[in-house]
N, C-alpha and C positions, 0 to 999 in steps of 0.2 A: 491407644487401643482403638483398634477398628470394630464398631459394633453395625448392625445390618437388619433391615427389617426385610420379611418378601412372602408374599401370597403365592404356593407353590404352584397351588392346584394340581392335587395330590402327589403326595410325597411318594409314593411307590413307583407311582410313574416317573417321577423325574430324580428320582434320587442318584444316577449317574452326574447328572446336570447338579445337584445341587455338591456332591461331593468334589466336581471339578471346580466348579467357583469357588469352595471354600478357601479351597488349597490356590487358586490363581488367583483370587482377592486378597490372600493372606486375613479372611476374616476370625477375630475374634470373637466375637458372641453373634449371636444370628437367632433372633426370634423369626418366625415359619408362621404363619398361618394359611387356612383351607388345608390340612393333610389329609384328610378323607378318610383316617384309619383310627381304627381302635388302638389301645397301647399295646396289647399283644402281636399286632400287625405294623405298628411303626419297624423300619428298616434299620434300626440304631446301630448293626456292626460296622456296617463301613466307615459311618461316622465316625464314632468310638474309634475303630483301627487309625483316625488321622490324628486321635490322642484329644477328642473332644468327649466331655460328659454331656447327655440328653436329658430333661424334661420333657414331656407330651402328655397333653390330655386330652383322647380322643373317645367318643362314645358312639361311633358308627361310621357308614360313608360319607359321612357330611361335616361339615366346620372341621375343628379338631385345630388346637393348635401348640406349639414346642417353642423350647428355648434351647441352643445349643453353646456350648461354652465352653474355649479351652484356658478363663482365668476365673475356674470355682465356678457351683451350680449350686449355689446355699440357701436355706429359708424358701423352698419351692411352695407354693399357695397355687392349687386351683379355684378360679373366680376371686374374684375382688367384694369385698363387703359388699350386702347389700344387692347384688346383682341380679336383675329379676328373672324370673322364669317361663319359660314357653312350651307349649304345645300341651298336649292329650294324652295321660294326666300331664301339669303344670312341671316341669324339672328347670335344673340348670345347663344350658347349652353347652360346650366346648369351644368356648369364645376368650376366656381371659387365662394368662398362666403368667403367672408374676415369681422371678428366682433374682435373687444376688449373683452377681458376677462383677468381679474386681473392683468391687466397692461400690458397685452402680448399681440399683433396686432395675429390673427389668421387667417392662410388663409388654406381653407379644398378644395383643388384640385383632380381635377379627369381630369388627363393630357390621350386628345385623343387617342386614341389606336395604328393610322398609318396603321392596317390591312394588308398590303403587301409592301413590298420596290417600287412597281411601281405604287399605287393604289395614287389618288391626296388626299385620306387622310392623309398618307405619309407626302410629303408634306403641308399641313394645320399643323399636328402635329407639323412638327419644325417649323412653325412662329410662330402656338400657344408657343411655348418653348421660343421663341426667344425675344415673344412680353410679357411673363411673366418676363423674366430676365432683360428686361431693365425697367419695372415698377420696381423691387426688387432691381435693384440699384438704383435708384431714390429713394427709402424710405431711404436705406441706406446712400446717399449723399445728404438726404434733412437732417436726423440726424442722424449720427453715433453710438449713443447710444441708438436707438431705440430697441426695443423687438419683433423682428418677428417673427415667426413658420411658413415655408411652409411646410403643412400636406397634404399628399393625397397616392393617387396611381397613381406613375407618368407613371407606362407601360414603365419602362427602367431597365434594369438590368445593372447597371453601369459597373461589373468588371466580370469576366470569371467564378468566382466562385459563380457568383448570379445567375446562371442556371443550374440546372442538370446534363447537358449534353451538352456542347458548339458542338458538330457534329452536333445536333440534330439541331442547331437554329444559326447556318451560317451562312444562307444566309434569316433569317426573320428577320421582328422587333423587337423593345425591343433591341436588342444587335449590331444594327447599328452603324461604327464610327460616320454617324453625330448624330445620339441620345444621345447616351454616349458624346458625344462633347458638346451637348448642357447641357446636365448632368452636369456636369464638368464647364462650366461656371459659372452657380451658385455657386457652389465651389472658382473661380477663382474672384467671386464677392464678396467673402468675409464670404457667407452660410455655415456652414459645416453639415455636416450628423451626429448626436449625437447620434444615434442608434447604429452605426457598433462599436464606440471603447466598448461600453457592449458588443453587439454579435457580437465577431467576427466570421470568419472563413467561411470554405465553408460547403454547408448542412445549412444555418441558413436562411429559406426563408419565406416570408410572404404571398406567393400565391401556390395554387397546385390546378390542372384544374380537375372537377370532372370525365373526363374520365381514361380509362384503369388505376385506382386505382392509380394514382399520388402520392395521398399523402401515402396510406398505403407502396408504394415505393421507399416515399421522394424524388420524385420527381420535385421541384418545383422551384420554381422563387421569387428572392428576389427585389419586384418592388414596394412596397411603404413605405415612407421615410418622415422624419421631417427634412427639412433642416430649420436652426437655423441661426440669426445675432448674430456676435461677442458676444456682450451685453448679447443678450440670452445664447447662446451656453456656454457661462463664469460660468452658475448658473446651469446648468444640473450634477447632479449628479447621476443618471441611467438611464437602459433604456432596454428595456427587448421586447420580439417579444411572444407575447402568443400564443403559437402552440397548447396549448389545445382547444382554443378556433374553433378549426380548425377540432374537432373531433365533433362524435356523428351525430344523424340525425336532418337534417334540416340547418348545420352548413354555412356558406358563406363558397366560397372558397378562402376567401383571410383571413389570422387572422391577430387580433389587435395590431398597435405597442404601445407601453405607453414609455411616457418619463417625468422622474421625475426632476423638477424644484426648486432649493430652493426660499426658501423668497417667 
């Protein structure tokens, strides 16, 4: 099975783009986050017409994220235990959407952004992280052999080589020690990252910001990630970061990671 994680930046606008790659990927499941849309505004016929069932949880033009599937869309949960709440009054974002597909628990995240090392999104971000990782061991220690995917865009560049240019982003977010710490938990929980042992290296990034030509630069940021349970992580046998997808106009600025699952 081909499963796929990708930050569209908004699904209305690129839903040409995203229905051409399904079908030229041959992808199987495909968690989406940033769609920008409420659920009565997601785009779901065209999808659906290529014989795929939709999940989305969207509560304005902002965040919003789906689960697409053409092996089952079962047990659909918006937010994950425990997830904390933001803004005026306190709510739940449109950051976590967790569905079964083909016996693999799928959770398609769009982990907060933090905006500045002093700003109180900042901190929101790492209890959001905090309060994701002890649900994901509790799947894990409720059974050991379960099948999970954490897909999204988590907005952390875990190691020195998932940024451009580490001068440049010192003292921001995304490369914070408690980010990366909280990064590394999940790891230390048992998740691993299946993506990097395919691409390694530095230059291998999944985000490039559409100003002063980023990406024709390569300039970019390696921040969204399929972290995998044992069980899972055991049956991946590639896994590949599509930078083309990343060209032409109208493109998101983040491209598609895909990761191949046997059985």
């Amino acid at each position: 099975m081909r499963f796929a994680t990708w930050n569209v930046n908004s699904v209305r606008a690129r839903i040409d783009r995203v229905v051409c790659w399904l079908e030229r990927q041959d992808i199987d499941v495909l968690a989406v986050q940033e769609t920008k849309c409420r659920d009565d505004q997601f785009p779901g016929e065209q999808i659906q017409a290529l014989g795929y069932d939709v999940a989305h949880h969207g509560l304005s033009g902002w965040n919003g994220v789906a689960i697409i599937s053409r092996v089952g869309l079962d047990d659909v949960e918006i937010g994950f235990p425990g997830q904390p709440h933001w803004g005026e009054p306190l709510a739940a974002e449109a950051r976590a959407l967790g569905a079964t597909c083909g016996g693999v628990r799928v959770w398609s995240l769009y982990v907060p952004n933090g905006r500045t090392l002093d700003d109180p999104h900042y901190a929101y971000k790492l209890d959001w992280l905090a309060r994701l990782r002890e649900a994901a061991s509790g799947w894990l220690s409720a059974d050991a052999g379960a099948c999970v995917m954490l897909a999204g865009d988590w907005n952390i560049a875990p190691l020195d080589e998932d940024v451009w240019d580490m001068t440049v982003f010192a003292h921001s977010t995304h490369v914070s020690a408690p980010e990366r710490a909280a990064f590394s938990a999940f790891v230390d929980a048992g998740y691993a990252d299946v993506v990097r042992p395919h691409a390694p290296g530095p230059g291998t990034f999944t985000y490039w910001d559409y100003t002063r030509l980023r990406f024709a630069r390569r300039e970019g940021m390696r921040l969204d990630f399929a972290l995998c349970s044992p069980a899972l992580a055991s049956r991946v046998t590639d896994a590949e970061i599509d930078r083309q997808e990343r060209k032409g106009k109208g493109a998101s600025d983040h491209a598609p990671v895909i990761v191949v699952v046997d059985g």
